[in-house]
C-alpha positions, 0 to 999 in steps of 0.5 A, a space after each residue: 254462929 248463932 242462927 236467926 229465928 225465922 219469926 224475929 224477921 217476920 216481926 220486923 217486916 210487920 213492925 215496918 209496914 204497920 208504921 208505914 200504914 199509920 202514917 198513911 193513914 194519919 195524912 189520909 185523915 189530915 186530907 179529910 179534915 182539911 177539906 170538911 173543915 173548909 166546908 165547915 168555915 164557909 157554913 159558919 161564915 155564911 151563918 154569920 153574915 145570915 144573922 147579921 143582916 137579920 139583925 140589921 133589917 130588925 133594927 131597921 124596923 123598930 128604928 122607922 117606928 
């Protein structure tokens, strides 16, 4: 009968949990992503609108003279 080796066990246990500990760190950066990326959309949106309407009052002025 052949005998297992204590450390054998040892690194399949780590080999489990470090695969588990990826995974929980990987959904833990989608939720992060997720969240700045909203903030990040709205700022660039708002920017957007900011210079459209920048430019829509300059070409107002130089329209009236």
């Amino acid at each position: 009968m052949v005998e297992e080796n204590p450390r054998d066990s040892s690194a399949s246990c780590e080999c489990q949990s470090s695969g588990f500990a990826l995974v929980a760190v990987l959904v833990f950066l989608l939720i992060v992503s997720a969240i700045t990326s909203t903030f990040a959309l709205t700022a660039w949106t708002r920017l957007k609108i900011a210079s459209n309407e920048t430019e829509s009052q300059r070409f107002g002025l130089l329209a009236k003279a």
